[in-house]
TIMI-612428 format. One record per residue (C-alpha): residue in one letter; y negated, x, z negated. Coordinates in steps of 0.1 Angstrom, whole numbers, plus 5000, padded with zeros to 4 digits. Layout:
TIMI-612428
AYXZ/...
This chain:
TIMI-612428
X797754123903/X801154323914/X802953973916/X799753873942/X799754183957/X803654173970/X803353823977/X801053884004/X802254174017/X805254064044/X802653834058/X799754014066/X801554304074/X802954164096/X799654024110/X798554384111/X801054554129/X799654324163/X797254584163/X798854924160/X800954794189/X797554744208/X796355034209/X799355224219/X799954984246/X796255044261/X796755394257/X799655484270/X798655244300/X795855424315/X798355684323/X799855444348/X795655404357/X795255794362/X797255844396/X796555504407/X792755584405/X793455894421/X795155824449/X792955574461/X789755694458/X790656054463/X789456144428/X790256554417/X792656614390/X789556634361/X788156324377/X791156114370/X790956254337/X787656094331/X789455784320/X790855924292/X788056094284/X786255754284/X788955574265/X788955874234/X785755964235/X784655584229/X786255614194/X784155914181/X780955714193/X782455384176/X782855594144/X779455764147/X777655384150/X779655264120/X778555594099/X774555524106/X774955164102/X776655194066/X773755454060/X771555244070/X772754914054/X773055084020/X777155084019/X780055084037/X780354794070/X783554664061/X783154644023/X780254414030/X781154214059/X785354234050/X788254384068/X789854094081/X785954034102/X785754364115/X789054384128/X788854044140/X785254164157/X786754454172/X789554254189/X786554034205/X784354344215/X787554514234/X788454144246/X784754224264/X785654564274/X788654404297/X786554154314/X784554474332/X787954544351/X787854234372/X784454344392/X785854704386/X789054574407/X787354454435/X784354654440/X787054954436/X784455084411/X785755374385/X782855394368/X782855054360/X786455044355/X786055394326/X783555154314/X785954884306/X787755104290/X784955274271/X784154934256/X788054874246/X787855184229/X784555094208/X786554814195/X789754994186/X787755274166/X786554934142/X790254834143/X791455194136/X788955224108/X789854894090/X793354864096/X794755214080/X792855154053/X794254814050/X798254924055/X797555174025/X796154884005/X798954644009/X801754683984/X802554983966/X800155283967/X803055503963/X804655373995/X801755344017/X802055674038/X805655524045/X804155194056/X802055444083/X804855554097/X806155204100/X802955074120/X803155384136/X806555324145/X805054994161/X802355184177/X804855364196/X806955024207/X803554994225/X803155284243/X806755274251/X806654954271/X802654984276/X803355174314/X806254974321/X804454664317/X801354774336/X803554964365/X805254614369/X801854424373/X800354704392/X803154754418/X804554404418/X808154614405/X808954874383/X811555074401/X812455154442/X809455114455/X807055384470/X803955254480/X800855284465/X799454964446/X796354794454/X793254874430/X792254504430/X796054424411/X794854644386/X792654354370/X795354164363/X797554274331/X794054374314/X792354034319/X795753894304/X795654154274/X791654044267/X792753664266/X795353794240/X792654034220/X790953684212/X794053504201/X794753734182/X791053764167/X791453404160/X794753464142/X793453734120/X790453494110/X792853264098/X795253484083/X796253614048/X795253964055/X792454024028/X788954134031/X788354354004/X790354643994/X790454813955/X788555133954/X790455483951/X789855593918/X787755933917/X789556033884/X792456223899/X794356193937/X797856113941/X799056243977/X801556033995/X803656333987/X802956353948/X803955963947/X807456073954/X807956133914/X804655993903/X803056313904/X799556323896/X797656663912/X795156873890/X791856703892/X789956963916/X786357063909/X783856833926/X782056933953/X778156823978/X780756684004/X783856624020/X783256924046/X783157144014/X786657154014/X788457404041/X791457174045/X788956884054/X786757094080/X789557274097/X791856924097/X789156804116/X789557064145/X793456994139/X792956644147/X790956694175/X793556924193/X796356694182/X795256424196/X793956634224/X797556784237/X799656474228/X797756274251/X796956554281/X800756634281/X801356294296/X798056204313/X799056474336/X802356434339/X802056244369/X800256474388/X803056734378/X805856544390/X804256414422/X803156744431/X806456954421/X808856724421/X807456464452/X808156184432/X805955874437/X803555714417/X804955394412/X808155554403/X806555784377/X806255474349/X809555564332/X808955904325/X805655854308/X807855564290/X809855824274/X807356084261/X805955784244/X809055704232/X809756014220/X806955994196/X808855624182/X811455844181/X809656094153/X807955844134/X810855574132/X813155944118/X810155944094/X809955614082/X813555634066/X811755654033/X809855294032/X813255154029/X814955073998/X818455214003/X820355483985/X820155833988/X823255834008/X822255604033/X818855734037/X820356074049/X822655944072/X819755724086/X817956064092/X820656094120/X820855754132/X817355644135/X816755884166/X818755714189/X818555324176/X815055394188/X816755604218/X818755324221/X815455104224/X813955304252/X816755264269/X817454894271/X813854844280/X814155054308/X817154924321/X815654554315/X813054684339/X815754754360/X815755134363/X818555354364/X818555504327/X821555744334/X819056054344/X817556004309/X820955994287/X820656404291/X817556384266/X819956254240/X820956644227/X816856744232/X816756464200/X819156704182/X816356964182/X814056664165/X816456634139/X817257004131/X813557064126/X812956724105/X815756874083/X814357204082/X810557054070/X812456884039/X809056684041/X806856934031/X803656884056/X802757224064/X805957344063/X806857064093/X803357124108/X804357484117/X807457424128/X807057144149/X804157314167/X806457604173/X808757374189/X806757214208/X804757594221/X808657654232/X808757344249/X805757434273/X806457744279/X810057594295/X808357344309/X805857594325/X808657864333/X811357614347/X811957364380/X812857004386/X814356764359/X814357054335/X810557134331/X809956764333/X812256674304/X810357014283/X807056854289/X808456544277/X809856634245/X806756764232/X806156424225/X809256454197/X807056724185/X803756514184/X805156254166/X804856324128/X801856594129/X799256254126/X800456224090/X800556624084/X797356704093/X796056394080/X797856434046/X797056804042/X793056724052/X792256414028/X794556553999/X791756703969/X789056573984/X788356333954/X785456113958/X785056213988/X788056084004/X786955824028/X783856014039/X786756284053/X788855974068/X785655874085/X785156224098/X789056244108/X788955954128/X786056074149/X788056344162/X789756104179/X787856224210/X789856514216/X792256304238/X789756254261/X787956634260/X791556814262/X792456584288/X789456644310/X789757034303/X793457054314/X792956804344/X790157064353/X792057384352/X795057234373/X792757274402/X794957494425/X792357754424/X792557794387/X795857784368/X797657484393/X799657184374/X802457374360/X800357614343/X797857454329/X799657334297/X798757644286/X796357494273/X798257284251/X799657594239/X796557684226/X796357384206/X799857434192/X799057774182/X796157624164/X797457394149/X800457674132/X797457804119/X795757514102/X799257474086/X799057794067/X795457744059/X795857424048/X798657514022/X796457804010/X793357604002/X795157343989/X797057593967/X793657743955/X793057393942/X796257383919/X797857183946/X801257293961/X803557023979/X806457303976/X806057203941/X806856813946/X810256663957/X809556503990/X811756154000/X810456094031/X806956084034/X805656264064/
């Protein structure tokens, strides 16, 4: 069954990973959307913000449909119907989604345009919720919080090109222009990314990537971090349900502001820099490259661990990775023909990235509470500062965003026993605080309020909560005779 299991891993991984890079490409995109949409139809700062409100919020609703339809059926969607299908159904449904921005284009329509994207995002919440279980499932179990970081490294390849890609179809060139693109070109790269959603649909239909999955055991859980040494953690008392557990109900708030402040930060970015900084919207594209870079720049640091080299070389990886995927920003900026040298400044922010990825040692909490301490510096720079210097702050909170996905979600699921994929299912659905953080900020940036600069205060406040849930976390999780400080850590994040 091992023999099997390893032969078909390289393949459909491999198959997989088309969709982590989907959704970070469509994500980081409507960013480029955002100021486009605003501009032309003279939209306030919150009503821009409406289409990532529309694009997050679609995957709490996604998840809600697939809960009552499992209740309803009698058992979970996917373990019926298989994996494989429902990604390969989700791909269609967000290849439908896409088709909306042609008549959205040319009738200038955001409503119909938020509900393109609305639709894109019902079919990524089916993806989401198939496909992470599925990257666990393939190969070792003791290696598949490593294979996360992987994907998520890919995820981040997406978002890093995502706005180039779209600026260049939008504005007909990625850099030295000024002018303000035509809402009709914005059809264009989406109707090409639905043709692709159904190839690739078709691809997975075919593929080797399995429709059923082995069930966790409820005997005992083995954390991501325990599998380190093969660690087994106590077997907690059972409990009604997953929100039983305080590192469950609070990790859902956690998610929700994660998710909530890594993607406001750079949905209104633009706004910042056109208003402070008088820099044009089609020149913008770069910038919101980087942040989402920055975030391939966490995850690929923390993905050291899913290879198989020596201790030695792992370490000095720890150093190295940051700027091959640096590196990787860069040469795709420069094939897009910008000039990268403003950006080769960032490369000492990365030291920071490092020093506090040292400092963790991989415990989850521990690199919870620091990195959200970072990144509450960050903003407050970023909100105290001028010109290139409280752009690049803003920027790097996206270093500081990167690895928190697998801390929260690490610390939330970890003792919940039987209950474990009830509380992914609830995690997931917190999605939407991309879209309600987003929305919240874009609405106190009104001049009358708190203006642009100020009002990532509000991704302060998410920070600060999110120091919190990592000391609540570690003392729930400690009532339950489970303590990561415990448990040598190689590079699971």
């Amino acid at each position: 069954m091992e023999q099997k299991n390893s032969k078909n891993y390289g393949s459909a991984l491999l198959t997989l990973v088309t969709v982590f890079f989907f959704w970070g490409f469509v994500a980081a995109s409507n960013d480029i959307l955002i100021p486009v949409f605003k501009e032309k139809l003279n939209l306030e700062q919150w009503q821009s913000q409406m289409i990532s409100f529309a694009f997050y919020f679609a995957y709490t609703i996604g998840s809600l449909i697939y809960f009552f339809i499992s209740q309803s059926i009698g058992g979970d969607i996917l373990n019926k119907f298989g994996y494989k299908n429902g990604i390969a159904a989700g791909l269609v449904l967000s290849a439908l989604g896409t088709l909306l921005f042609y008549p959205a284009a040319e009738a200038a329509s955001f409503l119909l345009m938020i509900s393109g994207l609305f639709i894109v995002g019902l079919g990524f919440s089916l993806q989401q919720i198939a496909a992470n279980a599925l990257v666990v499932a393939l190969g070792d179990p003791k290696t598949g919080a490593m294979r996360l970081s992987l994907t998520g490294g890919v995820n981040n390849f997406g978002t890093t090109i995502g706005p180039l890609l779209v600026s260049l179809a939008i504005f007909g060139q990625v850099g030295g222009t000024t002018h303000v693109a035509s809402i009709s070109a914005v059809k264009f790269p989406y109707l090409i990314l639905g043709a692709l959603f159904i190839v690739v649909a078709i691809i997975f239909k075919f593929s080797s990537v399995p429709d059923k999955i082995p069930t966790v055991t409820d005997e005992v859980i083995t954390s991501p971090t325990d599998s380190a040494k093969g660690t087994k953690t106590p077997k907690t008392a059972d409990r009604k349900n997953a929100f039983s557990y305080l590192q469950l109900s609070l990790g859902m708030i956690a998610i929700f502001v994660y998710v909530g402040v890594e993607v406001s930060t750079a949905s209104n970015l633009p706004a910042f820099m056109k208003e402070k900084l008088n820099i044009p919207t089609a020149n913008i594209a770069p910038f919101i490259s980087l942040y989402w870079a920055s975030l391939m720049i966490g995850r690929w640091t923390a993905s050291v661990g899913a290879f198989s080299f020596g201790d030695g070389i792992k370490k000095a990886l720890r150093f190295i990775m940051p700027y091959i995927a640096f590196a990787v920003f860069l040469a795709v900026n420069r094939i897009a023909q910008h000039d990268v040298t403003p950006f080769y400044i960032y490369a000492f922010v990365i030291v920071v990235l490092i020093i506090a990825d040292l400092l963790s040692r991989g415990n989850p909490a521990r690199q919870l509470l620091i990195f959200s301490g970072c990144a509450i510096a960050a903003l407050f720079i970023g909100m105290m500062s001028s010109g290139m210097v409280s752009v690049f702050a803003f920027i790097s909170v996206g270093l500081f965003c990167s690895t928190l996905w697998p801390c929260i979600y690490t610390l939330a699921v970890t003792g919940l026993g039987r209950h474990t994929n009830q509380g992914s299912s609830f995690l997931i659905m917190m999605i939407m605080g991309g879209g309600v953080i987003s929305l919240l900020q874009g609405y106190l940036a009104d001049n009358h309020l708190l203006g642009i600069q100020w009002s990532y205060l509000v991704g302060v406040g998410c920070f600060a909560y999110l120091a919190f849930y990592a000391i609540k976390a570690k003392s729930a999780l400690k009532s339950q005779g489970i303590d990561f400080d415990k448990v040598e850590l190689q590079g699971a994040h």
